[in-house]
BALOBA-1460 file (C-alpha; in Angstrom, 3 decimals):
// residues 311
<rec num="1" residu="x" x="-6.857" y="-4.589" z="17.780"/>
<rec num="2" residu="x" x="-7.790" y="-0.861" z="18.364"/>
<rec num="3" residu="x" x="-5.892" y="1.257" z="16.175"/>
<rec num="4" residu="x" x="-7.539" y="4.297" z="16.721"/>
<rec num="5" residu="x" x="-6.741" y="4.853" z="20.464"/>
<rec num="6" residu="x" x="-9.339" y="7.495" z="22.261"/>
<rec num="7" residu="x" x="-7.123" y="8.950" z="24.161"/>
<rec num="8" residu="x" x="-7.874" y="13.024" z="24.503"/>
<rec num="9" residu="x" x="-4.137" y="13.744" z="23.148"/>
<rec num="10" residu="x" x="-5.002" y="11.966" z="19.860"/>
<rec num="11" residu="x" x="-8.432" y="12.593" z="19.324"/>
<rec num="12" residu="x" x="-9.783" y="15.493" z="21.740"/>
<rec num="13" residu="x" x="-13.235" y="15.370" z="22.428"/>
<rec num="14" residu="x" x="-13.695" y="19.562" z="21.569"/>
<rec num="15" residu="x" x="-13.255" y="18.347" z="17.999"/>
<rec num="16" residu="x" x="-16.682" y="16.350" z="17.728"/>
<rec num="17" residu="x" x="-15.970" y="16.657" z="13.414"/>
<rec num="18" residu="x" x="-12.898" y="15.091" z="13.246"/>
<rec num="19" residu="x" x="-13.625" y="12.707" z="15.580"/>
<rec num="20" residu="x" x="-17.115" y="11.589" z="13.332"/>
<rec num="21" residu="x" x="-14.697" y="11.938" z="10.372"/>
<rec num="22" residu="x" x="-11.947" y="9.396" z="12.091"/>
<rec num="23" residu="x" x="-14.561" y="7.087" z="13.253"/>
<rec num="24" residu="x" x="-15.836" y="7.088" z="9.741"/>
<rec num="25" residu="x" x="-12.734" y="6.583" z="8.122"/>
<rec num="26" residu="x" x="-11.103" y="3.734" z="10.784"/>
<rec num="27" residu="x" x="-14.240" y="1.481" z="9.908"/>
<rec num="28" residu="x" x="-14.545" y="-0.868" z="7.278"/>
<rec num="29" residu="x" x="-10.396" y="-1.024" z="6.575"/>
<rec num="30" residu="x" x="-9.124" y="-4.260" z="6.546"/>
<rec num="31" residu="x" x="-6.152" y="-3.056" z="9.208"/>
<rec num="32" residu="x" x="-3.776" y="-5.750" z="7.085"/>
<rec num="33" residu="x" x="-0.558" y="-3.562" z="7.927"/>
<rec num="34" residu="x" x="-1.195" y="-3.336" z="11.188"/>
<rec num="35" residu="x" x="-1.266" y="-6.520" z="11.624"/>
<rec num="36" residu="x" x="1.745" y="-7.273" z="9.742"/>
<rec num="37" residu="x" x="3.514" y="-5.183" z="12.518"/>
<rec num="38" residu="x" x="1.558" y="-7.386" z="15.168"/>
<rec num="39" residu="x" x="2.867" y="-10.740" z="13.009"/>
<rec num="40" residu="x" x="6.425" y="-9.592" z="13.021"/>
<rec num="41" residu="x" x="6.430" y="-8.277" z="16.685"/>
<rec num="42" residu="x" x="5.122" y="-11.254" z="18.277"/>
<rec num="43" residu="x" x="7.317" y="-13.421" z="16.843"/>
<rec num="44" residu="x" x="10.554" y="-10.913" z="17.689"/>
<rec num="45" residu="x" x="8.850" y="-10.345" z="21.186"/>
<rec num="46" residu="x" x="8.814" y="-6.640" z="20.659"/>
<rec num="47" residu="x" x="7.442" y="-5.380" z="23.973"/>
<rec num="48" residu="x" x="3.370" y="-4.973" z="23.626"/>
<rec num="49" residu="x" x="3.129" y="-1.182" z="24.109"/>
<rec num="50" residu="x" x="6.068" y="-0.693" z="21.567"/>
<rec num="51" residu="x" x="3.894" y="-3.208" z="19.349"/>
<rec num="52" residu="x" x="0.313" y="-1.024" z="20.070"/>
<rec num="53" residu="x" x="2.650" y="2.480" z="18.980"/>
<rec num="54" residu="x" x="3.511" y="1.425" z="15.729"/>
<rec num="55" residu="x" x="0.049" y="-0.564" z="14.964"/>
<rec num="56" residu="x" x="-1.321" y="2.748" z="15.758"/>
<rec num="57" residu="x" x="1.569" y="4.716" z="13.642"/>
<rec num="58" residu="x" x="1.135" y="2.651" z="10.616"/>
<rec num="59" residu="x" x="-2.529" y="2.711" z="10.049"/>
<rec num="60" residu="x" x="-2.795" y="6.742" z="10.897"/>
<rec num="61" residu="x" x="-0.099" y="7.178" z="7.951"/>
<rec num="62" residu="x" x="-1.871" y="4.674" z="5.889"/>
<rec num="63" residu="x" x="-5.368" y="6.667" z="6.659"/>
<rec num="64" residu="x" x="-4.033" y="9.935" z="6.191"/>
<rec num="65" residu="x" x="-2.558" y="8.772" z="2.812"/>
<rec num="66" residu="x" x="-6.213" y="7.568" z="1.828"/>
<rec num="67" residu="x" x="-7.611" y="11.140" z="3.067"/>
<rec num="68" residu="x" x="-5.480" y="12.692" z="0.223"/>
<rec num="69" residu="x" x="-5.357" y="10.838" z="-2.292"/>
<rec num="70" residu="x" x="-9.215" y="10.323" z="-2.270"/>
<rec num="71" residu="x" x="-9.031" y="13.942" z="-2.421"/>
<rec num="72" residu="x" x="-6.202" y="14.572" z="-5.151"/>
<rec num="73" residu="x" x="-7.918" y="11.424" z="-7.630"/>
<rec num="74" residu="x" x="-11.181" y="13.450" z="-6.930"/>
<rec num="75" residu="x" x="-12.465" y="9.539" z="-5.785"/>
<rec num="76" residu="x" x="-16.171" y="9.387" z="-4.663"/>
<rec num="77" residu="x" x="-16.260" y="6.429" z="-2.532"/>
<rec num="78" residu="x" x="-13.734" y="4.940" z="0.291"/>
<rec num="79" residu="x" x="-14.599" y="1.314" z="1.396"/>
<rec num="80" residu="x" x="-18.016" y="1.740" z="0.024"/>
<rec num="81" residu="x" x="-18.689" y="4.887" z="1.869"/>
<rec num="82" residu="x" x="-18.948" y="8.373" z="0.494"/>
<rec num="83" residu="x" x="-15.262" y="9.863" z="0.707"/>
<rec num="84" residu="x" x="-14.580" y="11.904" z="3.412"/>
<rec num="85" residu="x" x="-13.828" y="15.068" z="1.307"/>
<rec num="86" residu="x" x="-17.183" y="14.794" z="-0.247"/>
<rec num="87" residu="x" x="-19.009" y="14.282" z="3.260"/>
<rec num="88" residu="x" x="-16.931" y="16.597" z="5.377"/>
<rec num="89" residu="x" x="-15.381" y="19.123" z="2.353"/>
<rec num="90" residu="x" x="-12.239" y="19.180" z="0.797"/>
<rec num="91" residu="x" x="-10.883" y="21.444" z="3.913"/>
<rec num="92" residu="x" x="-11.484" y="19.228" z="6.453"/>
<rec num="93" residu="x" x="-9.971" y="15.608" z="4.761"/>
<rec num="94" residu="x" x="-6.864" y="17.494" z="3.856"/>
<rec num="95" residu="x" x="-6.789" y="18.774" z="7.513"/>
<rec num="96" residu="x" x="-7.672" y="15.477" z="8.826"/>
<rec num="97" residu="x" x="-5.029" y="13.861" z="7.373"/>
<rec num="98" residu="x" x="-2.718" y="16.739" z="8.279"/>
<rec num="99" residu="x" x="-3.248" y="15.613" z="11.896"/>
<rec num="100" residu="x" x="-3.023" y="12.139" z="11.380"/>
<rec num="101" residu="x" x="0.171" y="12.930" z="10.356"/>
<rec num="102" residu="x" x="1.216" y="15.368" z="13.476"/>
<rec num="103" residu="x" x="0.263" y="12.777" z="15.878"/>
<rec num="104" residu="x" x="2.094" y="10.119" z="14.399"/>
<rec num="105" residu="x" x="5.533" y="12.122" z="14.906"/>
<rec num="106" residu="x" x="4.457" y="13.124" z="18.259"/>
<rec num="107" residu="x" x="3.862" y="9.562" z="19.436"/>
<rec num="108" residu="x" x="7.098" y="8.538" z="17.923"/>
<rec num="109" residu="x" x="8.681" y="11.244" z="19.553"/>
<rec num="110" residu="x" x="7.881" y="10.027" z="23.341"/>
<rec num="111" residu="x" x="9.145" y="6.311" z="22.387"/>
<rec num="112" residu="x" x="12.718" y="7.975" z="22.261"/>
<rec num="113" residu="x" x="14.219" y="6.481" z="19.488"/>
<rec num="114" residu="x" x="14.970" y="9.452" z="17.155"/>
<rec num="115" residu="x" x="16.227" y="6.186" z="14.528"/>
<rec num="116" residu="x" x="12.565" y="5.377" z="13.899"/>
<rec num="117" residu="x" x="11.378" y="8.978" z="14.117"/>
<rec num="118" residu="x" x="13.478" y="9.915" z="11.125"/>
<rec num="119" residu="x" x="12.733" y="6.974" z="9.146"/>
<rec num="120" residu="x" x="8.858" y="7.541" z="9.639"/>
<rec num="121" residu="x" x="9.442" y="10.754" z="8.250"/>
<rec num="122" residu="x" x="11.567" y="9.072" z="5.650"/>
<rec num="123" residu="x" x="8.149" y="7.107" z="4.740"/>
<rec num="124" residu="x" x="5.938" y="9.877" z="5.275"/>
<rec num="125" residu="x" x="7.912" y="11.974" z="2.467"/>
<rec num="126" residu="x" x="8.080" y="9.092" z="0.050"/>
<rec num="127" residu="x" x="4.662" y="8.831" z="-0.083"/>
<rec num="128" residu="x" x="4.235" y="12.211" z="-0.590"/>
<rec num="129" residu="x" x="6.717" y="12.263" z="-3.184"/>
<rec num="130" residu="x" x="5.261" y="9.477" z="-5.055"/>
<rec num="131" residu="x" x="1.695" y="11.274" z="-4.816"/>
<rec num="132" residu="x" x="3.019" y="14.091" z="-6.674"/>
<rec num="133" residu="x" x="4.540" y="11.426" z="-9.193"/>
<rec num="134" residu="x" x="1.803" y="9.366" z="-9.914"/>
<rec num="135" residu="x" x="-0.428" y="12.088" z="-10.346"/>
<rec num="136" residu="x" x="1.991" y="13.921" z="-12.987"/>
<rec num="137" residu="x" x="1.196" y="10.452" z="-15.311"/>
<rec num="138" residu="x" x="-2.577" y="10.781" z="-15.188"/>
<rec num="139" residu="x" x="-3.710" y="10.713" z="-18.855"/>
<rec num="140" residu="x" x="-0.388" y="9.749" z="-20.366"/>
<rec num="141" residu="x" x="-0.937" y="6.112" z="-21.809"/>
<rec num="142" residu="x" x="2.280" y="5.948" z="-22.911"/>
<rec num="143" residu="x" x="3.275" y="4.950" z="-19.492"/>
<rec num="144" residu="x" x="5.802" y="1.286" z="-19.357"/>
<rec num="145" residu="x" x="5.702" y="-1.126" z="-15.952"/>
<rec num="146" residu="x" x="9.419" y="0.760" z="-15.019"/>
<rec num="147" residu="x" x="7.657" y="4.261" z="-14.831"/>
<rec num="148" residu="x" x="4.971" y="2.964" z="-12.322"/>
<rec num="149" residu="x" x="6.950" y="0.267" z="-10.485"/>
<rec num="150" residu="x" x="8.875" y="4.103" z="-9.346"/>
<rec num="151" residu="x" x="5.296" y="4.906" z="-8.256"/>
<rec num="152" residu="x" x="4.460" y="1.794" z="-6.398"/>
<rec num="153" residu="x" x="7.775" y="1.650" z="-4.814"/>
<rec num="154" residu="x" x="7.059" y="4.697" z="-3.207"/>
<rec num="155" residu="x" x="3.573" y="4.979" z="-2.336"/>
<rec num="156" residu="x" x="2.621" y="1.445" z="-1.947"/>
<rec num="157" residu="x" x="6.365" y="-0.702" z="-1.085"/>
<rec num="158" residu="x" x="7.184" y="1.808" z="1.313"/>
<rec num="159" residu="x" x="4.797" y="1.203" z="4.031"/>
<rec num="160" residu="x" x="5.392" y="-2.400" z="3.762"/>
<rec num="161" residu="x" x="8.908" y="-1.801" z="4.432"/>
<rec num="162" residu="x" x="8.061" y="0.119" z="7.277"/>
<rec num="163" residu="x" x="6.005" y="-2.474" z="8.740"/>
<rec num="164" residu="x" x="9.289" y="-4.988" z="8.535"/>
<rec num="165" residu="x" x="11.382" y="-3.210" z="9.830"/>
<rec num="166" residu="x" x="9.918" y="-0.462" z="12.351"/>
<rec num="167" residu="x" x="9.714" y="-3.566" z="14.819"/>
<rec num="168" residu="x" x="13.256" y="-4.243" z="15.319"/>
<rec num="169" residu="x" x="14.733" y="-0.614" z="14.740"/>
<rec num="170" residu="x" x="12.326" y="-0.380" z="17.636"/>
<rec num="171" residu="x" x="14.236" y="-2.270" z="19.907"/>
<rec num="172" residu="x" x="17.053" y="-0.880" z="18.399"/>
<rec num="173" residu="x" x="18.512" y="-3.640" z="16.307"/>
<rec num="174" residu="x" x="20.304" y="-2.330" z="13.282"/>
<rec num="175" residu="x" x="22.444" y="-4.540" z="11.713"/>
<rec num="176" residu="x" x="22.762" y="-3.651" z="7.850"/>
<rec num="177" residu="x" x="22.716" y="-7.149" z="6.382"/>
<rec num="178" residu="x" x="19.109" y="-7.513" z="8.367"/>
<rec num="179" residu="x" x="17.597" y="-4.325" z="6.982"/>
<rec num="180" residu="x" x="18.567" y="-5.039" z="3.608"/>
<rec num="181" residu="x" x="17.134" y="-8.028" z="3.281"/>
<rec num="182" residu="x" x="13.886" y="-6.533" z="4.964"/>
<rec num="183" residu="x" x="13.829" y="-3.758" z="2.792"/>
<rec num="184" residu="x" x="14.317" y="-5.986" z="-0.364"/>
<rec num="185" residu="x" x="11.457" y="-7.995" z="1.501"/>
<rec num="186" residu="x" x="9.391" y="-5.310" z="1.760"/>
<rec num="187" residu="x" x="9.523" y="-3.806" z="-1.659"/>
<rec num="188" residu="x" x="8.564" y="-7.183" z="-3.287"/>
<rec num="189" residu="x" x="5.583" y="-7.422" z="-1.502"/>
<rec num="190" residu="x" x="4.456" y="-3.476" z="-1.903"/>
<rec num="191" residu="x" x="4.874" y="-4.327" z="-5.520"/>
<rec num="192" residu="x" x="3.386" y="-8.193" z="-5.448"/>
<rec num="193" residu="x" x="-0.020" y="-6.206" z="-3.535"/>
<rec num="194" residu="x" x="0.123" y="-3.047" z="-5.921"/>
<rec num="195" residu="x" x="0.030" y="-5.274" z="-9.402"/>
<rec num="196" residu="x" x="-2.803" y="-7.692" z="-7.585"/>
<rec num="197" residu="x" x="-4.453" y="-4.715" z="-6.984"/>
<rec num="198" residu="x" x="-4.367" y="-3.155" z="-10.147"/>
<rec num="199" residu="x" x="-5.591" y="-6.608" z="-11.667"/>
<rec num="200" residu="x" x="-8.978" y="-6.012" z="-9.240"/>
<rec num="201" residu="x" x="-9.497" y="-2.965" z="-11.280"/>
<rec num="202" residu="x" x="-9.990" y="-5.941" z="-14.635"/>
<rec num="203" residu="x" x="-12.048" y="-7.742" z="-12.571"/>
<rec num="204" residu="x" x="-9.370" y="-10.323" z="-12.022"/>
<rec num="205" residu="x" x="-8.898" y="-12.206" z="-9.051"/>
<rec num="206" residu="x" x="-12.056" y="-9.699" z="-7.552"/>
<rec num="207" residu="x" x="-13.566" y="-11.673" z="-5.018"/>
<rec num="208" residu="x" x="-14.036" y="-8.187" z="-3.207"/>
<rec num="209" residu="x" x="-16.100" y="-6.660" z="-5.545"/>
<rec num="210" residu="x" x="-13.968" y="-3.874" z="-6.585"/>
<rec num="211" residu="x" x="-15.555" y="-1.069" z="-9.036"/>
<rec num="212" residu="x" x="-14.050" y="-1.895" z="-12.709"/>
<rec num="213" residu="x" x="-11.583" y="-0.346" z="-14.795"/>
<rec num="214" residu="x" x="-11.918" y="3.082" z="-12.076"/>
<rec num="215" residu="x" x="-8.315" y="3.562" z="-13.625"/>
<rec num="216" residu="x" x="-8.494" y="3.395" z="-16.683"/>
<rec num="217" residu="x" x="-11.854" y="5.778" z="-16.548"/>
<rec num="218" residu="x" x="-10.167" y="8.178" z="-14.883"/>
<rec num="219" residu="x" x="-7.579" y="8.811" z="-17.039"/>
<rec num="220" residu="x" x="-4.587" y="6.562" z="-15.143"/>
<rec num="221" residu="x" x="-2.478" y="3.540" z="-17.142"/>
<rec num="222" residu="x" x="-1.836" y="1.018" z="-13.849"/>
<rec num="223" residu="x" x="0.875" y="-2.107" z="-14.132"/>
<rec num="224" residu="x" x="-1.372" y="-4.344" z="-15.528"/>
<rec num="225" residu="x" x="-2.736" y="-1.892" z="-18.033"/>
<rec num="226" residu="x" x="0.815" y="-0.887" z="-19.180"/>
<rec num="227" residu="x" x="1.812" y="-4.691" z="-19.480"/>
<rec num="228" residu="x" x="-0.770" y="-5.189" z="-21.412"/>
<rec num="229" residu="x" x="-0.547" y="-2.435" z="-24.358"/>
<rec num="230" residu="x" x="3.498" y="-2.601" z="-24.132"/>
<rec num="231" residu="x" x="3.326" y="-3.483" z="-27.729"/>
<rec num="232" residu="x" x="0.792" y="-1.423" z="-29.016"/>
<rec num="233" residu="x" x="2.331" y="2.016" z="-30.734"/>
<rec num="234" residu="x" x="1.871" y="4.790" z="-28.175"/>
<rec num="235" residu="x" x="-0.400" y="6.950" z="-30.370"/>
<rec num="236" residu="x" x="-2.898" y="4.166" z="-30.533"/>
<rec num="237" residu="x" x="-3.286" y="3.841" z="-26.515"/>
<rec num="238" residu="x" x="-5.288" y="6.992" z="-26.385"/>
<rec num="239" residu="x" x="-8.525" y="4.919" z="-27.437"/>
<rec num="240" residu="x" x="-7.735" y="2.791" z="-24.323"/>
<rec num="241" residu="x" x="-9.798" y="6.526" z="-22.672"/>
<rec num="242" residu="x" x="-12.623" y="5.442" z="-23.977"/>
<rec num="243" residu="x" x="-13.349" y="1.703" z="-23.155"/>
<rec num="244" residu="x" x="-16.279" y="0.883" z="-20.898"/>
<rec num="245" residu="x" x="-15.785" y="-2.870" z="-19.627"/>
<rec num="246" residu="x" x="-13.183" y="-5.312" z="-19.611"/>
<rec num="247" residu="x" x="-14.757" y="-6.230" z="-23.270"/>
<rec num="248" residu="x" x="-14.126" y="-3.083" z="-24.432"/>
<rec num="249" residu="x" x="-10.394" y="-3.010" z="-23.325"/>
<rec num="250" residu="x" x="-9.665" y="-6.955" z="-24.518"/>
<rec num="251" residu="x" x="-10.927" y="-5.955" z="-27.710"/>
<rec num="252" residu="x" x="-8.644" y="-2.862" z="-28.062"/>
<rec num="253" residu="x" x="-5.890" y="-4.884" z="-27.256"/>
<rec num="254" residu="x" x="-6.518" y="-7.915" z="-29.556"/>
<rec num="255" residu="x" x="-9.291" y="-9.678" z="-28.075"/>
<rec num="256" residu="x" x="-10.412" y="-12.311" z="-25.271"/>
<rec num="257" residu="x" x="-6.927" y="-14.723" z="-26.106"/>
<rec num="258" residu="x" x="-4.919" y="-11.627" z="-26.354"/>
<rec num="259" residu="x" x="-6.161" y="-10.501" z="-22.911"/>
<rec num="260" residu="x" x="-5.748" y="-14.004" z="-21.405"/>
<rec num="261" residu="x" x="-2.530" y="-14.360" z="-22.588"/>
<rec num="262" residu="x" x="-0.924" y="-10.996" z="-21.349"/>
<rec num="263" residu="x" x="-2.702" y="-12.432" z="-17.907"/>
<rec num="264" residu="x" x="-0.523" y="-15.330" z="-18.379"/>
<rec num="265" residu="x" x="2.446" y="-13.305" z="-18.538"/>
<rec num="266" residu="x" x="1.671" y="-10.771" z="-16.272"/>
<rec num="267" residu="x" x="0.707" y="-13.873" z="-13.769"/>
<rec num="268" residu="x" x="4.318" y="-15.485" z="-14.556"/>
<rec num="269" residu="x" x="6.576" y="-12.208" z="-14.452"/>
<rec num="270" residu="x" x="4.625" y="-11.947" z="-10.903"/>
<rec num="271" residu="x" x="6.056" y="-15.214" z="-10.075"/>
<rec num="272" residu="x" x="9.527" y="-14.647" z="-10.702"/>
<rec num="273" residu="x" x="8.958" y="-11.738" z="-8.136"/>
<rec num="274" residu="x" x="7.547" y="-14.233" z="-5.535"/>
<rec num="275" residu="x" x="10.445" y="-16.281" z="-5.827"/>
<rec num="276" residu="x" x="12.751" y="-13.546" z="-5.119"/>
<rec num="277" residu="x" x="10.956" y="-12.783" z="-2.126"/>
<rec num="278" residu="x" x="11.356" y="-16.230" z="-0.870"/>
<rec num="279" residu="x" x="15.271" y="-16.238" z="-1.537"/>
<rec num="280" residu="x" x="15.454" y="-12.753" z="0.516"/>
<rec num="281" residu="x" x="13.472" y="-14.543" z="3.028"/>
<rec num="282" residu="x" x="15.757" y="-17.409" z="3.262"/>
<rec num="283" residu="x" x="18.703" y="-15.095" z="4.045"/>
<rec num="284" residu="x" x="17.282" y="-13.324" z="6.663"/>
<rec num="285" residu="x" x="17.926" y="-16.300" z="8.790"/>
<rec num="286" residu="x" x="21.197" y="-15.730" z="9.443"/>
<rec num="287" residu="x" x="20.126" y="-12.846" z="11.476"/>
<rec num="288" residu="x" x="17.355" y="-14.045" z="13.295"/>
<rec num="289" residu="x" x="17.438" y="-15.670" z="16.930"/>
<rec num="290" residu="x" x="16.344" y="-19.315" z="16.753"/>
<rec num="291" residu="x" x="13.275" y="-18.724" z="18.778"/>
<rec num="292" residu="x" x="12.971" y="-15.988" z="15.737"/>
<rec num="293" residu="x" x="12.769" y="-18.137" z="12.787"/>
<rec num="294" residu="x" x="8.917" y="-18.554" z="12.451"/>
<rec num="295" residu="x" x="8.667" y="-15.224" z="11.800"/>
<rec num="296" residu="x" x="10.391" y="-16.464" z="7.818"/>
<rec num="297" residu="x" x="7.315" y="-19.592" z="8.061"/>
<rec num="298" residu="x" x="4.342" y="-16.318" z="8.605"/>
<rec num="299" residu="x" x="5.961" y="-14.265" z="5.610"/>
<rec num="300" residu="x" x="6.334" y="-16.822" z="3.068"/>
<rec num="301" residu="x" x="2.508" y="-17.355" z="3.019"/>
<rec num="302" residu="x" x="1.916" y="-13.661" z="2.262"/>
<rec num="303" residu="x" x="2.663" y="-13.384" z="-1.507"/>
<rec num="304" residu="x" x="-0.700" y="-15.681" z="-1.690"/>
<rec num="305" residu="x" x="-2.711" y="-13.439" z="-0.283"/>
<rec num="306" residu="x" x="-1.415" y="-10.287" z="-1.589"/>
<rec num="307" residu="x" x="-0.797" y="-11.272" z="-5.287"/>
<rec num="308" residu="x" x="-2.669" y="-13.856" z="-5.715"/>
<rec num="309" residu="x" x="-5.553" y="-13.100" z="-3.368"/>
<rec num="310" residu="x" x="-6.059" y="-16.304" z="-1.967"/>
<rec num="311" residu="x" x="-7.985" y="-16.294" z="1.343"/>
């Protein structure tokens, strides 16, 4: 799937930087929520240019997002690459991912359904929003999983929600009960892929490699982190600063069977979550066509491979 589309009115050719700095930046992503808009419109037979537009439209949000917060987290490398406000300047990611964001509402705008054009912008602003948010925690270790599941649910959850339900507001199907249960849906998994994430970061689960406690170093508690020191007295988390490896941290929080047994929990409270999902799953049936319902049998799989990061 091409989801940057050369087309002049997206990328114009008199802008040679930002079009090295695009094809940088579209390389090397895994495109996974595009193709979670390609899963869901093939099986609701959402019309294949409809399908392209908001492939397109999720992955320029998605990039833009990266653009900023690479350059707001001060983050050095972006899929193993030098990050694009270290190769290109500051100026240029922020306006890069400016324009991401321009074209997506002007692409919106010519599908004609001002429905999805607000709630993109609804999306757009809660990630911005939980940008500001996040980074207004950064070296408080007093943080509990509440405080940053209000983070994930609006950085992270949001776009997932998008991708669940953009298809059928796209052909204009809007029946409450549906988009409740795909926004209940969709936050599960934002938060399911956010907390396997954050586990990558203590080398859990890593089979891609991931840098090591890059949180922690730079000054930021994430879910698994705040699980994990929940009972330790606040004052005492600020040593957490200074840990090195994974070592380091499972001996500031007890040791190796301390670690492994907040894992444990962590690993079941993550499992009631997955069940919930299923059970929102399960009544979205009652909405779908019958030549719909595979669309539940290509979700349910999902919660393996964002959680628990089985290929």
């Amino acid at each position: 799937m091409n989801l940057k589309i050369y087309d002049p009115k997206d990328f114009p050719a008199y802008l040679p930087k930002l079009n090295t700095l695009y094809d940088d930046l579209f390389s090397g992503g895994k495109g996974f929520r595009a193709k979670l808009i390609k899963m869901v419109g093939d099986q609701i037979a959402l019309d294949p240019k409809s399908e392209h537009l908001l492939a397109q439209t999720i992955e320029f949000i998605h990039n833009a997002s990266l653009l900023h917060d690479d350059l707001v987290d001060r983050s050095n490398l972006r899929r193993g690459k030098t990050a694009a406000w270290l190769r290109f300047t500051p100026e240029y990611a922020v306006l890069a991912g400016d324009y991401l964001l321009a074209r997506v509402m002007v692409n919106l705008s010519g599908h004609g359904n001002i429905r999805l054009v607000q709630y993109t912008a609804e999306i757009i602003s809660d990630l911005l929003e939980g940008e500001w948010l996040q980074d207004s925690l950064v070296g408080d270790f007093g943080l509990d999983l509440s405080q940053l599941d209000r983070v994930h649910n609006l950085k992270t959850a949001s776009l997932f929600k998008w991708c669940l339900r953009a298809p059928f507001i796209a052909q204009e199907r809007y029946e409450p009960g549906l988009h409740t249960g795909l926004e209940e849906a969709g936050t599960l998994l934002g938060q399911l892929f956010q907390r396997g994430d954050d586990l990558l970061d203590f080398d859990v689960r890593n089979n891609e490699g991931k840098a090591v406690l890059g949180d922690l170093k730079s000054g930021y508690m994430n879910s698994f982190a705040a699980f994990a020191t929940s009972e330790m007295p606040a004052e005492k988390r600020a040593v957490l600063k200074e840990c090195k490896t994974v070592a380091d941290f499972a001996l500031a929080i007890g040791g190796p069977d301390k670690f492994a047994a907040k894992l444990a929990e962590f690993d079941q409270k993550n499992e009631f979550l997955i069940q919930l999902y299923q059970h929102h799953l399960k009544n979205l049936k009652s909405y779908l066509k019958p030549e719909e319902m595979k669309l539940i049998d290509k979700l349910l799989p999902l919660t393996e491979l964002l959680y628990w990061r089985r290929v």
